[in-house]
C-alpha positions, 0 to 999 in steps of 0.5 A: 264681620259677621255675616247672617242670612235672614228668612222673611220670617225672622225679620226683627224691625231693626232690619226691616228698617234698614231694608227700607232704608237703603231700598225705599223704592224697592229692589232691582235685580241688580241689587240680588245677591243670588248663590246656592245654598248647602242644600244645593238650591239657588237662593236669592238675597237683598243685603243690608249692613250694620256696623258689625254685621252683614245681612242677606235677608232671603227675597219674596214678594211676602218681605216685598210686602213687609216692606211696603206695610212697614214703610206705611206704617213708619211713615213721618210725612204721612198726614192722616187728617181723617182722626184728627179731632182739632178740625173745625168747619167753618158752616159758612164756607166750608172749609176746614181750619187747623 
């Protein structure tokens, strides 16, 4: 299996996707992996896998951000009823109807 450390700023969104998918309320710090890297610095990383690969994505609170803006972003549930142009208003009542 292979094993890849990942900066913030390489994320492509297939790992992105995985790191919300396995932390979709985010990460504790039982879920760090923390070691020194060759230049003898203390690195802190989340882990996803895929079939062949392991990833250590490197932890800051700018991938904390990616995170939650692609979660936003991707988000299935999320009704946005604001740009929806099928609303009718009824004046009598005001209510709206779909």
């Amino acid at each position: 299996m292979k094993r890849v450390i990942v900066d913030f700023q390489k994320l492509n969104d297939e790992i992105l996707e995985l790191l919300v998918s396995k932390y979709p309320y985010g990460y504790s710090s039982s879920d760090i992996i923390r070691f020194k890297n060759a230049a003898g610095e203390w690195v802190d990383c989340a882990e996803v896998r895929t079939e062949d690969t392991i990833y250590l994505v490197k932890v800051s609170k700018r991938l904390e951000n990616a995170m939650s803006d692609y979660e936003d972003d991707h988000d299935p549930d999320e009704d946005d009823y604001a740009d929806n142009e099928d609303i009718e208003e009824d004046e009598d009542d005001n209510q709206a109807y779909y």
